[in-house]
C-alpha positions in Angstrom: 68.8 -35.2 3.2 70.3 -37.5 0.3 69.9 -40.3 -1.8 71.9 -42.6 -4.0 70.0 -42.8 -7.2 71.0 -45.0 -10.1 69.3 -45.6 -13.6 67.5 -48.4 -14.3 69.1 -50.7 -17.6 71.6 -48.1 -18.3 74.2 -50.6 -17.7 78.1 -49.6 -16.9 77.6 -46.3 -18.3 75.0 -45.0 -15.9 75.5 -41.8 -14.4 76.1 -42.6 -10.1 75.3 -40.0 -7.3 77.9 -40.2 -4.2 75.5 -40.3 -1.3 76.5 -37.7 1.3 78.2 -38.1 4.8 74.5 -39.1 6.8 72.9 -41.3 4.5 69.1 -41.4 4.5 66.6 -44.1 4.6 65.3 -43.3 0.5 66.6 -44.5 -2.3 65.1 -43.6 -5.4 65.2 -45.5 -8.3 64.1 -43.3 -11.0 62.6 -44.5 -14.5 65.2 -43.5 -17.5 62.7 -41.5 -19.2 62.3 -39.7 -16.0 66.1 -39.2 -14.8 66.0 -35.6 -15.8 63.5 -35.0 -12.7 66.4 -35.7 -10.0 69.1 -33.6 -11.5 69.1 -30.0 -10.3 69.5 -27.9 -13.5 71.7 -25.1 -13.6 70.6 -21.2 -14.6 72.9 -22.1 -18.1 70.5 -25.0 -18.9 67.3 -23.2 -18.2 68.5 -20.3 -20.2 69.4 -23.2 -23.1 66.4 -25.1 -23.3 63.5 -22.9 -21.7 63.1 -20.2 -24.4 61.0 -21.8 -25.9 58.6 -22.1 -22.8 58.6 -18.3 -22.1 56.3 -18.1 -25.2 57.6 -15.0 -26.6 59.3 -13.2 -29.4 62.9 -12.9 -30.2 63.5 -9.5 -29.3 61.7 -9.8 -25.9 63.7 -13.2 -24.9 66.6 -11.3 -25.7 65.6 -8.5 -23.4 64.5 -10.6 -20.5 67.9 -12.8 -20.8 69.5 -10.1 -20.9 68.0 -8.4 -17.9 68.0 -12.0 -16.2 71.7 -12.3 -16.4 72.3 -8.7 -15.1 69.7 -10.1 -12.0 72.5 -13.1 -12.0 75.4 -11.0 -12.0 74.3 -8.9 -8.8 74.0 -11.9 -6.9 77.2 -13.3 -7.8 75.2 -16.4 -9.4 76.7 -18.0 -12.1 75.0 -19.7 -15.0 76.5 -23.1 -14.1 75.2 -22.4 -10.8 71.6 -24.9 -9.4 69.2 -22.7 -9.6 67.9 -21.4 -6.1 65.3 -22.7 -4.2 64.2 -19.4 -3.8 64.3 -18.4 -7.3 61.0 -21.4 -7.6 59.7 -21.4 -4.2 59.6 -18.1 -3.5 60.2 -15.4 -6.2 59.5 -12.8 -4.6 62.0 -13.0 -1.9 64.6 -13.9 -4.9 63.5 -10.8 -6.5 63.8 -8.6 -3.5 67.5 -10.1 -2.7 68.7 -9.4 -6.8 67.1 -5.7 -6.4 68.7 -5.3 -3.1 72.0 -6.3 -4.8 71.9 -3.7 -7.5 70.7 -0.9 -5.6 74.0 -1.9 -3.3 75.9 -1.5 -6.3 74.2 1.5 -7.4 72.9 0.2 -10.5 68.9 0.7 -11.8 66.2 -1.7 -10.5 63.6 -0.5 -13.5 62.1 -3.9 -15.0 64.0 -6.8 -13.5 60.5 -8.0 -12.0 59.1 -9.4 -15.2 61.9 -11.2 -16.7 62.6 -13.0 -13.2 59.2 -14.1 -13.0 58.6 -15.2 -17.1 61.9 -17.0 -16.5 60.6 -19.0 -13.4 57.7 -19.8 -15.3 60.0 -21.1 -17.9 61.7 -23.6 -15.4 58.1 -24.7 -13.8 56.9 -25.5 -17.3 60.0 -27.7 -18.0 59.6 -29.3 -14.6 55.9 -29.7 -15.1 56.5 -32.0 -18.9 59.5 -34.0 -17.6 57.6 -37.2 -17.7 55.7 -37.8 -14.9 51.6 -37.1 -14.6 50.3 -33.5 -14.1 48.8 -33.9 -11.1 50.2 -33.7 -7.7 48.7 -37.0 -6.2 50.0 -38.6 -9.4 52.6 -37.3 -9.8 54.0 -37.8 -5.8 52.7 -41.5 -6.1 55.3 -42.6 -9.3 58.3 -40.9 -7.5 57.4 -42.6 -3.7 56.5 -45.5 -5.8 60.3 -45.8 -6.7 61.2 -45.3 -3.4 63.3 -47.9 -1.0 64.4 -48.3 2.1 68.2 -49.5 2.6 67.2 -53.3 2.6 65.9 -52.6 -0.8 62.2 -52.9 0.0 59.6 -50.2 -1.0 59.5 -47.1 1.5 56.8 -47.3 3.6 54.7 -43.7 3.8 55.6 -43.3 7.6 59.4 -42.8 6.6 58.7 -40.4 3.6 56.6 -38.6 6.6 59.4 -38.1 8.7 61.9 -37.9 6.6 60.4 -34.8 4.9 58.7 -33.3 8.3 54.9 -33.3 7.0 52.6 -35.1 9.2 51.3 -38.6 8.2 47.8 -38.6 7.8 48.3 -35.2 5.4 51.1 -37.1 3.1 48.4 -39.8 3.0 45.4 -37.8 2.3 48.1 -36.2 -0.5 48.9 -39.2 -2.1 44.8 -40.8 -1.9 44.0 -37.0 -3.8 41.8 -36.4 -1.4 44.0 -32.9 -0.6 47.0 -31.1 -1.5 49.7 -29.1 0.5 48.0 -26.1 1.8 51.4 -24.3 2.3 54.1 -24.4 -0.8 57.1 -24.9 1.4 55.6 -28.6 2.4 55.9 -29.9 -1.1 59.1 -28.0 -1.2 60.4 -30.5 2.2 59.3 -33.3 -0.1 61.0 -32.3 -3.0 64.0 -32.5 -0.7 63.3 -35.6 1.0 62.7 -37.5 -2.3 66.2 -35.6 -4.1 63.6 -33.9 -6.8 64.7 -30.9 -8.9 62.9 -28.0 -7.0 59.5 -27.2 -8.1 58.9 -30.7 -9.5 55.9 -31.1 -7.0 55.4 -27.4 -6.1 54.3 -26.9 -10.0 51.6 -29.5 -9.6 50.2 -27.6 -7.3 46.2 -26.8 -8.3 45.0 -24.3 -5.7 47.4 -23.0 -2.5 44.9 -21.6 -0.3 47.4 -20.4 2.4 51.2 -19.2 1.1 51.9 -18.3 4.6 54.5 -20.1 7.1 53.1 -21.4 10.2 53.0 -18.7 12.7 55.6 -17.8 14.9 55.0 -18.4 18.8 55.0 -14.7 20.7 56.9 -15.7 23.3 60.1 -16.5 20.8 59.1 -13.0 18.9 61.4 -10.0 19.8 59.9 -7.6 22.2 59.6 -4.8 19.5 57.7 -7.8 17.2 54.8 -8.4 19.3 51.2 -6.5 18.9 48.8 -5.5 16.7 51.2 -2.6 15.4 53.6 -5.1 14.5 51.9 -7.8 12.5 52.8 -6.1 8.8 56.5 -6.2 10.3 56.0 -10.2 11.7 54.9 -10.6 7.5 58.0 -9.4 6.1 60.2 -11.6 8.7 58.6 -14.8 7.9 59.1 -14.5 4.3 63.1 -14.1 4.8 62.9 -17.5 7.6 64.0 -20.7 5.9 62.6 -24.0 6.5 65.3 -24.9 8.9 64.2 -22.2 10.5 61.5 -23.7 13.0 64.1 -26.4 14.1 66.3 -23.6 15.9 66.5 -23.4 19.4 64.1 -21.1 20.7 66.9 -18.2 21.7 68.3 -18.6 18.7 65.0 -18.0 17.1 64.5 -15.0 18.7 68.2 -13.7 17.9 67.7 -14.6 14.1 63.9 -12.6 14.2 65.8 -9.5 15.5 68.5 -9.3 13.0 65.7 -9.5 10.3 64.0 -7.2 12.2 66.9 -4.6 12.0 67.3 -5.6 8.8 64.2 -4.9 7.3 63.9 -1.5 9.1 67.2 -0.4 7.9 66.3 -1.1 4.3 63.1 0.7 5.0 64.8 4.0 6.3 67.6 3.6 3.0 64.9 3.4 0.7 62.1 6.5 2.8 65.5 8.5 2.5 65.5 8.4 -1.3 62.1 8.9 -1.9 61.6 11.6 0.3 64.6 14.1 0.0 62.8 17.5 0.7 62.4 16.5 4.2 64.7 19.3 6.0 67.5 17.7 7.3 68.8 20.9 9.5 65.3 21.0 10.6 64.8 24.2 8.8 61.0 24.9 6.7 61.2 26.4 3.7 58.6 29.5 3.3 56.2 29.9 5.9 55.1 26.3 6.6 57.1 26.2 9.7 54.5 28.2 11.1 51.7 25.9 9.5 53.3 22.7 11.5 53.5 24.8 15.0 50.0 25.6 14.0 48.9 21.9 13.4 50.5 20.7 16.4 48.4 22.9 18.8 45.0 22.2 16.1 45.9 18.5 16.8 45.7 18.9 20.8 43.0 20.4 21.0 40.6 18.6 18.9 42.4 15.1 20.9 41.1 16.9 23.8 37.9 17.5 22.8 37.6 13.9 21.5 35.9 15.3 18.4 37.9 13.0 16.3 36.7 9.9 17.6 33.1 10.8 17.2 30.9 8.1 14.9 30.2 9.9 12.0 26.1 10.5 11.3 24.1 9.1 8.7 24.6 10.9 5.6 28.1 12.3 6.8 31.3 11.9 5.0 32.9 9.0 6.4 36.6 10.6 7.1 38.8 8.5 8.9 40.9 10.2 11.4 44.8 10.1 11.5 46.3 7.0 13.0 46.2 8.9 16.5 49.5 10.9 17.4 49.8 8.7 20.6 53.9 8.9 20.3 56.5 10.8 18.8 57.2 8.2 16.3 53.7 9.1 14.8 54.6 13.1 15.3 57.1 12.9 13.4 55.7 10.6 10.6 53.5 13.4 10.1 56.2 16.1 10.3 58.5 14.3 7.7 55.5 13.7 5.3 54.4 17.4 5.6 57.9 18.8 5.3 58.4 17.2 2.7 55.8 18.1 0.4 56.8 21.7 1.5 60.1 21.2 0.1 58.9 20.2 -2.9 56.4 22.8 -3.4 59.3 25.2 -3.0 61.7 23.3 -5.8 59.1 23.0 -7.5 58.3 26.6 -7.5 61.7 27.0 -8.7 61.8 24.3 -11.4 64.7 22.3 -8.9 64.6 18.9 -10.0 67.9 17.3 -9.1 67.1 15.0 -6.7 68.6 10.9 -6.5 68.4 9.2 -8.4 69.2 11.7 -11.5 67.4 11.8 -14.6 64.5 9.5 -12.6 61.9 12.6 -13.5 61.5 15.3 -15.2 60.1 18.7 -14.1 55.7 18.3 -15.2 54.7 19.9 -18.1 51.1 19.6 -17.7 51.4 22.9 -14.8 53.6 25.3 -16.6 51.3 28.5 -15.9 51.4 27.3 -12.3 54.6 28.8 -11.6 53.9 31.9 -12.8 51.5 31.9 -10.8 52.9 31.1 -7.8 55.8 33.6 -8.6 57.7 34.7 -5.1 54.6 33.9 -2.7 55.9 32.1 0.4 55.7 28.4 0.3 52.6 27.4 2.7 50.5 23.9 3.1 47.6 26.3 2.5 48.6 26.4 -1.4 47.9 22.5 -1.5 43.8 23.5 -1.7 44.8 23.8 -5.6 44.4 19.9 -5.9 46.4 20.1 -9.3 49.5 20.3 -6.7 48.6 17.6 -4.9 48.3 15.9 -8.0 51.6 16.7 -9.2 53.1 15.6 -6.1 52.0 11.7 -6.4 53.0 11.9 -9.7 56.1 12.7 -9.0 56.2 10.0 -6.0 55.1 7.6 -8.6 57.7 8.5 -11.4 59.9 8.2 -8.6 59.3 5.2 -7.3 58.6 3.4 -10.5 55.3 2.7 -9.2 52.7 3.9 -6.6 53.6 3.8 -2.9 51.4 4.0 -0.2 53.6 7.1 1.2 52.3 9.3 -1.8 48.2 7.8 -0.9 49.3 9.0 2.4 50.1 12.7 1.5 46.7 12.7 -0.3 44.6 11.3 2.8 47.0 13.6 4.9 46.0 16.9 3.0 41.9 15.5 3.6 42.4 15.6 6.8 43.8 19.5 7.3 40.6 20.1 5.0 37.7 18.1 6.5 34.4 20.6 7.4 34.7 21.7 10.7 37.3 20.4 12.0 40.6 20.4 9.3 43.5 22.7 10.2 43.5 24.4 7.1 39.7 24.3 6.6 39.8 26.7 9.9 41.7 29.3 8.6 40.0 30.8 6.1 42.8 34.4 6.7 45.1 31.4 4.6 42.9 32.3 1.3 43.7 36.1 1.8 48.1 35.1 1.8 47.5 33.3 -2.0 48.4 36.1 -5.0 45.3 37.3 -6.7 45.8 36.1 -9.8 46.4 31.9 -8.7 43.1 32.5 -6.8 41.4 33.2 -9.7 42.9 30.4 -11.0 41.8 27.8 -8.8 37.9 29.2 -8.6 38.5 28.9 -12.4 39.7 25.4 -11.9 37.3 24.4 -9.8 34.5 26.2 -11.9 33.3 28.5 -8.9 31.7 31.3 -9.6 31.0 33.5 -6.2 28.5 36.1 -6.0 30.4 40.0 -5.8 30.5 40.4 -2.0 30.7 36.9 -0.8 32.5 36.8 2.8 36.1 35.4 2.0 35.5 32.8 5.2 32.4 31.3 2.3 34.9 31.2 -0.7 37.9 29.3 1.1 35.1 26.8 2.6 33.9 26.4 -1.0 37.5 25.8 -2.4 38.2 23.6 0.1 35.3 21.1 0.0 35.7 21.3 -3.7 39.7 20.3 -2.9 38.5 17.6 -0.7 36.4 15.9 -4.2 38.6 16.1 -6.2 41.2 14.4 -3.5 38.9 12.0 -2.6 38.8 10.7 -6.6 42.5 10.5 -6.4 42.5 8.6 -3.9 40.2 5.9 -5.1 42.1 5.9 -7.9 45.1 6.1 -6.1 44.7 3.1 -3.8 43.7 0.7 -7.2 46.7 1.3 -8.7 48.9 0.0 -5.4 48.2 -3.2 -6.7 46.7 -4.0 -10.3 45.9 -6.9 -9.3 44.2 -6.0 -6.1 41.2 -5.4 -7.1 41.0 -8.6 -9.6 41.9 -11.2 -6.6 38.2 -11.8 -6.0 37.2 -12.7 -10.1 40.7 -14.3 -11.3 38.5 -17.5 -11.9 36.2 -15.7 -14.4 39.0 -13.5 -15.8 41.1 -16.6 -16.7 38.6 -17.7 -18.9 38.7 -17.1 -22.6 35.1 -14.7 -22.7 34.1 -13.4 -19.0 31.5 -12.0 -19.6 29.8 -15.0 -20.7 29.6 -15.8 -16.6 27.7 -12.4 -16.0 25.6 -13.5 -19.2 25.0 -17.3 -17.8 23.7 -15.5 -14.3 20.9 -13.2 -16.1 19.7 -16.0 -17.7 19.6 -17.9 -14.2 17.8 -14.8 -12.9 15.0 -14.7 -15.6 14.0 -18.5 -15.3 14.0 -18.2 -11.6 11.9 -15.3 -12.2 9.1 -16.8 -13.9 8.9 -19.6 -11.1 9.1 -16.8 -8.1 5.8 -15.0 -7.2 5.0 -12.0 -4.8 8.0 -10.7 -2.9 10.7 -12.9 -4.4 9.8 -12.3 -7.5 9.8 -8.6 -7.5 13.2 -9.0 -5.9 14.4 -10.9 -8.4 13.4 -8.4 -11.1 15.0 -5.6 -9.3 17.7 -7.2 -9.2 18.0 -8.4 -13.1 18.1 -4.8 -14.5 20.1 -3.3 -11.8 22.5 -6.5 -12.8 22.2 -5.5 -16.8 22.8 -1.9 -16.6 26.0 -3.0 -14.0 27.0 -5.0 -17.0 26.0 -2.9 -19.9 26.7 0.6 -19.0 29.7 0.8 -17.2 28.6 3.0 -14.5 29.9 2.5 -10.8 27.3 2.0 -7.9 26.6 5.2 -6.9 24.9 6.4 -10.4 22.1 4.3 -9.9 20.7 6.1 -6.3 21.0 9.4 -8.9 18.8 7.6 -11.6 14.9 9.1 -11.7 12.1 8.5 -13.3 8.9 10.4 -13.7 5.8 9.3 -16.3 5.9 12.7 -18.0 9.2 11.4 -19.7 11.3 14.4 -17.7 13.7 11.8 -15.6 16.7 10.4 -16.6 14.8 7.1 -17.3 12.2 7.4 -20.2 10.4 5.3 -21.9 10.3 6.8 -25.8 7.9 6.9 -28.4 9.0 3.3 -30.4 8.8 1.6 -26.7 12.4 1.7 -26.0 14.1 2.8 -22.9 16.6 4.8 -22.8 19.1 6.1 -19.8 20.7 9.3 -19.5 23.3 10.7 -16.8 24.5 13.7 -15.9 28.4 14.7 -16.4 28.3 15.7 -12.9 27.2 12.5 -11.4 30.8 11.0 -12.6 33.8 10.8 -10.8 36.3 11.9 -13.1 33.7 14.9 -14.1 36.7 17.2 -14.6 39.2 14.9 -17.0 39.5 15.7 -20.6 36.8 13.5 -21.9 34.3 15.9 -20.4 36.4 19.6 -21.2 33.5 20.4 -23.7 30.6 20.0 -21.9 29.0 21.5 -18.8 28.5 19.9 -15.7 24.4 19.4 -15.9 24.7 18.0 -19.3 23.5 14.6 -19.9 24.9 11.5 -21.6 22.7 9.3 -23.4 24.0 5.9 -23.1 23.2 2.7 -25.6 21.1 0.2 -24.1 20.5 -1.7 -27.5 20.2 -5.5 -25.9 16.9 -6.7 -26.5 17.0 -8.8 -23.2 18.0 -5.3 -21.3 15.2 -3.6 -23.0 13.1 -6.1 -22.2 14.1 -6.3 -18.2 13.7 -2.6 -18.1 10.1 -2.3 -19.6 8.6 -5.1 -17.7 10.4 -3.2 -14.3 8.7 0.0 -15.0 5.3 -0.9 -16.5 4.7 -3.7 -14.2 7.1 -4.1 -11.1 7.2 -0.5 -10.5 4.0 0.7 -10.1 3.5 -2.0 -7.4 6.6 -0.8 -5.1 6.9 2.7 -5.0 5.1 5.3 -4.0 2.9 7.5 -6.6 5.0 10.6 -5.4 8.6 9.1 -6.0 10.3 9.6 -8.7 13.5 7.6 -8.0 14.0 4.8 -10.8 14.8 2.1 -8.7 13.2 1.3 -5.6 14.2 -1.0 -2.7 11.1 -3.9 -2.8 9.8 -4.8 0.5 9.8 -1.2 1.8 9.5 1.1 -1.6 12.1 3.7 -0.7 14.9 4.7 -2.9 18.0 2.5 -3.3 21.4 3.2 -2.0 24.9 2.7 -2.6 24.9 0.1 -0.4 21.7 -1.4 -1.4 23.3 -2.2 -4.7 26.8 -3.8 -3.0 24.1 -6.4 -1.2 22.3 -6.9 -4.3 25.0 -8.0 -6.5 26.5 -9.8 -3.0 23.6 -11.8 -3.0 23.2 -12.9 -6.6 26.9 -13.6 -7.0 26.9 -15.7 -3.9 23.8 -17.4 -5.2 24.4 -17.9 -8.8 28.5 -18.1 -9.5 29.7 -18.1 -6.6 31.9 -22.4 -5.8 29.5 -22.5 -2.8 26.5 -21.4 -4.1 23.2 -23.2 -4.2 22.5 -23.3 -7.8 23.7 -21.6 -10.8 27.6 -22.3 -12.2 29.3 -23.0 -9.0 32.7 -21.8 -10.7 35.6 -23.6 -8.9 37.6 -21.3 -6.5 35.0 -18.4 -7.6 34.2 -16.3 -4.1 31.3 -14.0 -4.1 31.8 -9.9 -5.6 30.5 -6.7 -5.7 28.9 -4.4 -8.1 32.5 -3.0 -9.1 33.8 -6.0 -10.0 31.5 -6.2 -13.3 33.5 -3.3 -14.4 36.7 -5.1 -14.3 34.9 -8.3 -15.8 33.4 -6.8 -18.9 36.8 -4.5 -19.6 38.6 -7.4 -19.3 36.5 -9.1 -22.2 36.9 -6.4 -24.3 40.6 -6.6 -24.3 40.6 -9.7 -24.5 38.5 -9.7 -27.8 39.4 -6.9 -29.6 43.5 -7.6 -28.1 43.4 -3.5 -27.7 43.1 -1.1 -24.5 40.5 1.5 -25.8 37.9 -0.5 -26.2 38.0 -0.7 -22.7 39.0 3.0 -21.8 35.9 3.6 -24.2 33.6 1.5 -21.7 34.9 2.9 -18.3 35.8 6.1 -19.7 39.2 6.5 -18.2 42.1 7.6 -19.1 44.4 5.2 -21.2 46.5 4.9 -18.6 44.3 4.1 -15.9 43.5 1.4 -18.4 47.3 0.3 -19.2 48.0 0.0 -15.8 45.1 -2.1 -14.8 44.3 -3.9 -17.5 47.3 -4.5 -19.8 48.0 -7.7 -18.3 45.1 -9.4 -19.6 46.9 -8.7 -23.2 47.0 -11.7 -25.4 50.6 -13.2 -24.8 51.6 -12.8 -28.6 51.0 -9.3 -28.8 55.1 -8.7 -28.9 55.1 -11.4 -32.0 52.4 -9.4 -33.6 54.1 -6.1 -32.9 57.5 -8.3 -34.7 55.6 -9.0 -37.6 54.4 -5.7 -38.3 57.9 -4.1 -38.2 59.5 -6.3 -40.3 56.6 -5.7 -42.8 57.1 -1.7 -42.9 61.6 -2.4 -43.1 60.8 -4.8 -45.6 
């Protein structure tokens, strides 16, 4: 679509557009103050005039320009170049196209994400102050305000309808502010329609609830795109479609889906290739393990036979769920690759053979280096992978690979807890396996995993030992694991209390809800409502996850964890044990039943707590229990999940945009008990603009803590960091 704009009392020397060969039914005449909005600026001008709007220092513009250019280069983009559509409607297509260009060209990928993305912001924020009112509804009404048809009389909103392909009653309902484009790409058509620079409209957005495209009909879908197995494939088509896209013929639709379809799998098999190089190409095992994959083959037929898998697992039982079902040897040889290859790495690994593509990308792990002593010439078998610390070292090295964590590295982990599930796992049936490892790394993993077997203990009870004690420690990684896919997975649900300046003042607004509701609720309610205030505070105040609190006891002789002490205080202890990361450094000095006193120092926490146990207590539980908290309208002790639907139900009545009462926080959904974790760290760093205060609080590892939280850093942390080395080179 096109336009002929002209300025307004610019005279002779205005600046004219040539209209293009089908002239459309808009004309725009644009305010002079304003003219900037319908030129489309070039890469060269945002790099000129939006440094300023990337709000950091010198040396890291000159970084990200310089990285942005290199991102330019591989796309054969230069800077007098428009910038692309893509590049501000959808940056993470733009992003995957430069990386796909330098990886064709053989050239590093590392950090190109960042500077793409601060430079995108750049060019929304000079969109978003070009002259015309920050909101969308406002800003939509100016520019259709200027609008006319080709007799010169102002465009009627059915034309700007058609014209840009949105239905009527939504542009009108858009332009009352009654509602905005739920999908980005419909302020994108009207961008288009109107000649606006891109992004104009899109940056006015205030809340994009959907950034899908409409779906696809099946019946135009490819054969192999249809399904439930499908549907992840289906999401990465649609974000390579264009907005011309849906006006194809139908065949042609389907022919345009299967070359992205080919596409997309052939990038995937480049890129599993590279990651994944141990996987024997002649088909050959290294060590013994080709035995161990005959012998999982046959394992895995029977137990399908026996339908064993499939069974619901009983109350109390470990949740495991079962491999995606070998159905087809697609899935067979998923499995085989993944296996194989951590077999081949075990064995390079046992030979300190690190020269794998791309060179230099990581560097053989010092953290093992008795390990392969240890290991010395024993053949290389899946059954050495019940030391965790391999297991361990693997993902790191999928992750130093990679650049980041991939879910092919959570895979081996859920992959090895499935050969060692009780009962049923592969290697969890074979205890002869623990009877191949050399003496002296056995003693090294009971030492490891601080098992201490009586003299004379069958071998069949020590493997089952090591491996359930494997299967722990696994199961930790893989929590941890599966947060750090995405950092900001597990923040999606709280971004509205996270964006603001202190959130933990939301958490602190709730308790005070909590108490005045309190004194207003009587009987059942109200005994609710005080469980659930000092389950709430110690959530908030102590850092501990959900499952510590079903651990908690208390006993009126002062020998639970709870006590109550002399000066009236109350004070909470827990054991090393009861942690998750029991076996990290933080915790190398001290046994596994010692306990950690933690501050509870807030008056109101005190308070919530002594009024629980001296006066909601003794009405709920039984005289015999010595849990601390107890569920209220049946006096048994709480669970795991009897927290979750605790802090569900205060969330969703207290903070939640749809609650009853309370803040009503704008786009705010309801959360769990984790999320208070993520809240209060977040404060800290926000406060103190350092990590460990945080990494003090969760006790994790600082970089647990850099990878999750580091991006809630203030933005002038690189100025700071300027400033203080220009101080010490005087």
């Amino acid at each position: 679509m096109s336009s002929q704009l002209r300025s307004v009392g610019q005279g002779e020397a205005a600046q004219q557009w040539e209209p293009r060969a089908q002239a459309s039914p808009i004309r725009v005449e644009p305010a002079t103050s304003d003219l900037e909005l319908f030129v489309r600026m070039s890469y060269g001008n945002l790099i000129k005039d939006g440094r300023g709007a990337l709000g950091k220092g010198a040396g890291t513009i000159a970084v990200y320009l310089s990285r942005f250019r290199k991102g330019l280069q591989a796309i054969d983009a230069a800077e007098t170049d428009e910038v692309a559509d893509d590049f501000v409607n959808d940056v993470e297509a733009f992003i995957k196209r430069v990386t796909g260009a330098l990886e064709a060209a053989g050239e590093s990928t590392a950090q190109v994400s960042a500077p793409i993305k601060a430079w995108r912001k750049a060019y929304l924020a000079l969109v978003r102050g070009a002259g015309l009112p920050q909101d969308f509804s406002g800003a939509l009404n100016v520019v259709i305000g200027r609008c006319e048809d080709r007799d010169g009389r102002p465009i009627s909103i059915k034309a700007v309808a058609k014209e840009a392909g949105v239905p009527y009653d939504s542009l009108r309902d858009w332009l009352s502010g009654r509602h905005e484009p739920a999908y980005p790409h419909q302020a994108t058509r009207l961008e288009q329609a109107l000649e606006l620079k891109p992004g104009v409209l899109m940056s006015r957005l205030s809340n994009v609830k959907r950034t899908s495209r409409p779906r696809i009909k099946a019946s135009v879908s490819p054969q192999a795109c249809r399904g439930d197995r499908a549907k992840a494939l289906r999401g990465d088509i649609v974000k390579r479609l264009g907005d011309d896209f849906y006006a194809l013929p139908t065949g042609l639709q389907t022919q345009v889906l299967e070359g992205h379809r080919l596409e997309i799998l052939a990038e995937k098999a480049k890129r599993a290739a590279s990651l994944n190089p141990w996987v024997p190409k002649d088909g050959r095992w290294p060590g013994v393990t080709e035995e161990d994959w005959s012998g999982i083959l046959a394992w895995y037929s029977e137990v399908q036979g026996k339908k064993e898998r499939l069974r619901a697992p009983k109350r109390g039982e470990r949740k495991d769920k079962a491999p995606g079902g070998w159905r087809s040897e697609k899935s067979v040889r998923t499995y085989r690759n993944r296996l194989a290859g951590m077999a081949g790495w075990l064995g390079a690994w046992q030979r300190g053979d690190y020269v794998v593509p791309p060179p230099g990308k990581y560097e053989a792990p010092s953290e093992l280096p008795q390990m392969r002593a240890l290991l010395g010439e024993a053949p290389v078998s899946l059954a050495l992978f019940v030391d965790s610390r391999l297991v361990h070292e693997f993902v790191r090295y999928r992750v130093r690979l990679s650049d980041d964590p991939t879910e092919n590295s959570f895979q081996a982990i859920t992959t090895m807890q499935m050969l060692l599930r009780e009962g049923r796992g592969y290697l969890r049936l074979r205890p002869e396996k623990w009877e191949r490892i050399p003496e002296k790394l056995r003693e090294d993993i009971l030492a490891h995993y601080e098992l201490e077997p009586e003299e004379g203990t069958p071998p069949e009870r020590v493997w089952d030992m090591v491996c359930e004690a494997a299967r722990d420690d696994l199961a930790e990684l893989a929590e941890d694991h599966k947060e750090m896919l995405d950092p900001a997975r597990g923040f999606a649900d709280i971004m509205p209390i996270l964006g603001l300046d202190n959130p933990v003042k939301v958490l602190k607004r709730m308790h005070e809800d909590v108490r005045a509701d309190m004194h207003l609720a009587r009987g059942a309610d109200h005994d609710w409502l005080a469980t659930a205030l000092v389950l709430s505070e110690l959530l908030a105040w102590t850092g501990l996850r959900r499952g510590h609190y079903a651990k908690l006891t208390y006993r009126t002789d002062n020998t639970g964890l709870v006590r109550i002490e002399e000066d009236g205080r109350v004070t909470l202890r827990v054991l090393v044990k009861h942690f998750k990361n029991r076996h990290a450094s933080r915790f190398r000095n001290m046994k596994q039943d010692d306990e950690i006193l933690l501050p509870l120092n807030d008056e109101w926490v005190q308070e919530a707590l002594r009024y629980y146990l001296l006066e909601v207590r003794p009405r709920l539980a039984p005289s015999d229990s010595d849990a601390f908290l107890v569920v209220p309208s049946t006096g048994v002790p709480i669970t795991d999940e009897y927290v979750s639907q605790v802090v569900y139900s205060l969330t969703g009545r207290y903070i939640a945009e749809d609650s009853d009462k309370g803040q009503r926080l704008p786009g705010q959904k309801v959360f769990g008990p984790h999320k208070y974790r993520h809240i209060v760290a977040t404060g800290l760093v926000k406060r103190f603009k350092d990590l460990k205060p945080a990494a003090r609080f969760l006790r994790a590892s600082m970089r647990v803590v850099e990878k999750n939280y580091a991006l809630f850093l203030p933005t002038d942390e690189v100025a700071s960091i300027e400033e203080d080395l220009a101080a010490i080179w005087g």
